[in-house]
C-alpha positions in Angstrom: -58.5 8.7 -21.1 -61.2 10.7 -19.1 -63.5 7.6 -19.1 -60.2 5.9 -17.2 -60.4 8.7 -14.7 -64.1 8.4 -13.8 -64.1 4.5 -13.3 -62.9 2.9 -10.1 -59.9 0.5 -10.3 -59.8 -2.4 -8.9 -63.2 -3.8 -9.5 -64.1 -7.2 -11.3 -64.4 -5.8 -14.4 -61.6 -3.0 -15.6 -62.9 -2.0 -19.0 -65.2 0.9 -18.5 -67.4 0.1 -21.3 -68.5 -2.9 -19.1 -68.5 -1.2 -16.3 -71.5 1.3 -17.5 -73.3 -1.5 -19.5 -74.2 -3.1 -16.7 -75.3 -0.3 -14.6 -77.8 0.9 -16.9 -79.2 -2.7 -17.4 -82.7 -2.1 -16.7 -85.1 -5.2 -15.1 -87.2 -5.2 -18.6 -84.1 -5.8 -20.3 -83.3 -8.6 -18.3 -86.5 -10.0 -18.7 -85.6 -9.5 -22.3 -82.7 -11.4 -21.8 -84.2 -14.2 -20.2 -87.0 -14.8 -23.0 -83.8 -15.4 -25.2 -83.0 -18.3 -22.9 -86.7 -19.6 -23.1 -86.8 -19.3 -26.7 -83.7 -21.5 -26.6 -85.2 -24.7 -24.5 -88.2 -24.6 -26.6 -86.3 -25.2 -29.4 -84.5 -27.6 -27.8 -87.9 -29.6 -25.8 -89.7 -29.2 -29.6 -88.4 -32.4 -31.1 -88.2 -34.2 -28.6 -91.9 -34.5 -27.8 -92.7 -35.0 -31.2 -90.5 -37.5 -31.2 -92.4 -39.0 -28.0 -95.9 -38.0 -29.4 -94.9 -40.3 -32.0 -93.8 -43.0 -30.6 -96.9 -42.8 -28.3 -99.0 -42.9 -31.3 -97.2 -46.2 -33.3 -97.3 -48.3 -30.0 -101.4 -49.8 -29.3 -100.7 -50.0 -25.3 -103.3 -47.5 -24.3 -101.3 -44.5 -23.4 -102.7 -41.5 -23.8 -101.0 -39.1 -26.5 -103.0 -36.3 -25.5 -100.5 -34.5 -22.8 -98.1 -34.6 -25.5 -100.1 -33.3 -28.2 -101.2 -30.4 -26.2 -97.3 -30.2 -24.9 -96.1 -30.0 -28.8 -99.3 -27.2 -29.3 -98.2 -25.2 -26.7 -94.4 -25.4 -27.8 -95.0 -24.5 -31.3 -97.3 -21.9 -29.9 -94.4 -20.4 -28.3 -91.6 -20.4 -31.1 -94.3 -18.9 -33.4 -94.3 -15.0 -34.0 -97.3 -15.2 -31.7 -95.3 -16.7 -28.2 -92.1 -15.6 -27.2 -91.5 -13.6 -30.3 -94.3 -11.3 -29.8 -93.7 -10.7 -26.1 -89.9 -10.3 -26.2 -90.8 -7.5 -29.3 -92.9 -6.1 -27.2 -90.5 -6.3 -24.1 -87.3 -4.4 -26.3 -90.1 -1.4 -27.2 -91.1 -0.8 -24.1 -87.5 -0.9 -22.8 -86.3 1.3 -25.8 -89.4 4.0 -25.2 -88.1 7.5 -23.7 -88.6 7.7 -20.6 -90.7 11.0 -20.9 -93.7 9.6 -22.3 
């Protein structure tokens, strides 16, 4: 009940637990956040320009399958442990460090 107390009523939000998860929401863990989203689309974008890649390759009209092979490299780049993976790691240490370092 002494949570209650502190916390303002009237507010969007009236669960206090909200209330102080959002305030200490730091930017890296927004950025965080947001790689989650990324990670998302490129799974989503992934088979569908491989599915255009091939369909470049099987017709002989002289278009040029090379921006999609480098846009399906650079995809599976990024849902490897190597792309998004590695940086949002990264991201969640630095935001979980103490801040007396």
């Amino acid at each position: 009940m002494a949570i209650q107390e502190q916390v303002p009523s009237g507010g969007c939000c009236e669960h206090p637990d909200v209330l102080r998860l959002w305030h200490v929401l730091t930017p890296l863990q927004g950025v965080c956040i947001l790689l989650l989203a990324v990670g998302r689309v490129v799974n989503v974008f992934l088979p569908l320009t491989l599915g255009k890649l091939v369909s470049v390759l099987e017709k002989d009209d002289g278009t040029s399958f090379w921006p999609y092979l480098l846009t399906y490299i650079g995809l599976r780049f990024l849902q490897s442990n190597g792309g998004i993976g590695a940086i949002r790691d990264v991201s969640y240490r630095i935001s979980n460090a103490p801040a007396n370092l």
